[in-house]
N, C-alpha and C positions, 0 to 999 in steps of 0.2 A: 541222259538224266541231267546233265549240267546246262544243257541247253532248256530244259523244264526250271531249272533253279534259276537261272538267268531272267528266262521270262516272267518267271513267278515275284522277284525280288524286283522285275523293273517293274514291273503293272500296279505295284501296289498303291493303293491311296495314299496319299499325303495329305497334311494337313485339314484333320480330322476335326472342324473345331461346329460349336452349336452358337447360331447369329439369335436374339431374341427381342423384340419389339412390341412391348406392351401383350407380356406371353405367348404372342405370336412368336414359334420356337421352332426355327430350320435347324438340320445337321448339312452343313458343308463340306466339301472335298476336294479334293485338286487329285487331274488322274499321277498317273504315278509316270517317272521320267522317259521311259522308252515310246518312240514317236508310234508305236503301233498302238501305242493305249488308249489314244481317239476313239480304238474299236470297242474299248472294253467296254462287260456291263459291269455294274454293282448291284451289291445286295447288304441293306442295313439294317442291323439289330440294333438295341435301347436293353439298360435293364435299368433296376434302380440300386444305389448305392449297396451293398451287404448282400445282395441278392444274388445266388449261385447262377441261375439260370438266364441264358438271354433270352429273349422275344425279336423272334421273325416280324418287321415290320413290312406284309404284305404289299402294299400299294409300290414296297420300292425293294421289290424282289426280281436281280435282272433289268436293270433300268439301264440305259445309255445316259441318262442324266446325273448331274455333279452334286444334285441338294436332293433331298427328304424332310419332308415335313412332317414333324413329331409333338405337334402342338398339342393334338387330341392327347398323344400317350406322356405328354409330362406335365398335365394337367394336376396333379397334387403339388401344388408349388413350393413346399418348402425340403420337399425329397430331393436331395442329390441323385443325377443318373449319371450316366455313361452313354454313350451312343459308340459302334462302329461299325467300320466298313471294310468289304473284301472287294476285290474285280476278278472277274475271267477272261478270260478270252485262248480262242483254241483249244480250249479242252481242259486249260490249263487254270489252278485258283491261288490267285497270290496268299499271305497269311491276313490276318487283320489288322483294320488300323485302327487308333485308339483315343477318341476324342481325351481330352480330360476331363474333370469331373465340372457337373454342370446342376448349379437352382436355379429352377425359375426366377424366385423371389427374392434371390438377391442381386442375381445378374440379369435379368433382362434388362434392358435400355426402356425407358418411359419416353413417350410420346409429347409434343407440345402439346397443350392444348387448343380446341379448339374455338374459334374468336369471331366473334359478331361485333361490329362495329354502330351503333347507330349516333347521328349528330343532330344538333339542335343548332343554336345563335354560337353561344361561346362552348359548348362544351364538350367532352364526346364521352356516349357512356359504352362502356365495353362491358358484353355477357361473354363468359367463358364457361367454357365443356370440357369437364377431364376426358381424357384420353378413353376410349374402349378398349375393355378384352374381349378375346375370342369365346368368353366363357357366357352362357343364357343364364337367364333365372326360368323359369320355372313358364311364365309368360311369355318365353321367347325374347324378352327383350337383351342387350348384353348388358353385363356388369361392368359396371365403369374402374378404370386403376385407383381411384379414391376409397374403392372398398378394400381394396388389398396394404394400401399405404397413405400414410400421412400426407398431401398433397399441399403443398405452397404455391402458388402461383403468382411470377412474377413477370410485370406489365411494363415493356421502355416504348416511349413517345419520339418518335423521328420526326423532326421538322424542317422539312424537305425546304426549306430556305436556307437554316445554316447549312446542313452536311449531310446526306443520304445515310454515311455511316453512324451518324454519332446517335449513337440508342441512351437515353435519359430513362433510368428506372424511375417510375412515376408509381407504385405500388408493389408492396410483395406482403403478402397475407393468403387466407382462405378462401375471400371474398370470391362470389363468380360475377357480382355486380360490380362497378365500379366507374365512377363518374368522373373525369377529368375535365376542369375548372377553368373558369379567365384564359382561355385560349384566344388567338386572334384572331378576327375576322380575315377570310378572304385567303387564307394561309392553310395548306395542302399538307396533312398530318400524317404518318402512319403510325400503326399501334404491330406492333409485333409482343408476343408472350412467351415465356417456356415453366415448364412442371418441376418444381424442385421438391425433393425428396428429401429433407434432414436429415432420418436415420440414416442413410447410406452417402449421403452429402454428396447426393447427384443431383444434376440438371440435365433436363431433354434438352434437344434444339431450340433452337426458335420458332415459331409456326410462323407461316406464310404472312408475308406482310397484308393487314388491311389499311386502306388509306380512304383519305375524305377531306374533303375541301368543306370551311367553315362556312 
């Protein structure tokens, strides 16, 4: 029996946590310390906050894999859940492990947006695209994170003659237009953007640099 207790306490999950990316919403795991855990499978329930019962999350019932994806089931985003996880192996089932507690809408991480650069003589005008969710309308199309929250977006100007690093905020409003002025000819610009969210007084990354010669 102490050797079932042994193997049940070393297999267990560890760090039970949920990664989320513009409600794209993984639950993560790390196996548990003893070098045979490589072999385990796992199997993940969700429930939501106050709710006595877990739910079997199918698709990662017995999986040899470390993530689960729970996007579909924590799709009402201002509910708290839980997510967690057990391994087996040999016959043997460790106990559960225990994400903390987890909103979509207030913790997911927002996305940079996304950035079209087009240039003229002196000027370059940037269209930006808020970030997509995982979520449809009705038409299939997805709902963008601007419908879920307040969206700012702000625009820095690299001018790849002074300093690759040095990013100049040249705009932070609503706008998805946005024209930048009396630039110089002949001179290799980039425009990088990120999403910032006031009520939560978050910013995404940066998106991918676009650059253009005047």
């Amino acid at each position: 029996v102490l050797e079932n207790q042994d193997l049940q306490d070393s297999i267990k999950p560890q760090k039970v946590e949920f990664h989320s990316l513009n409600f794209n919403t993984t639950l993560h795991w790390q196996p548990g310390w003893a070098r045979e855990a490589r072999d385990a499978l796992y199997f993940v329930q969700y429930k939501v906050y106050g709710q006595s019962t877990w739910q079997n999350k199918d698709n990662c019932w017995g999986i040899p894999s470390h993530v689960c994806d729970l996007t579909h089931e924590t799709s009402d985003i201002q509910e708290p859940y839980y997510g967690r996880v057990r391994a087996t192996l040999a016959g043997v089932y460790s106990n559960w492990s225990l994400s903390c507690r987890f909103t979509p809408w207030r913790e997911t991480m927002i996305g940079p947006p996304m950035v079209t650069v087009v240039h003229s003589n002196k000027s370059i005008t940037v269209k930006l695209q808020a970030p997509r969710s995982p979520y449809e309308r009705k038409r299939g199309s997805k709902i963008t994170m601007a419908n879920y929250y307040d969206l700012l977006y702000q625009v820095f100007i690299i001018n790849n003659l002074l300093d690759e690093q040095h990013r100049v905020l040249v705009y932070e409003g609503k706008d998805k237009v946005i024209k930048i002025q009396d630039l110089r000819h002949g001179v290799s610009y980039c425009i990088v953007a990120k999403t910032y969210v006031p009520m939560l007084d978050r910013s995404s990354a940066y998106s991918s640099r676009q650059c253009t010669v005047l």
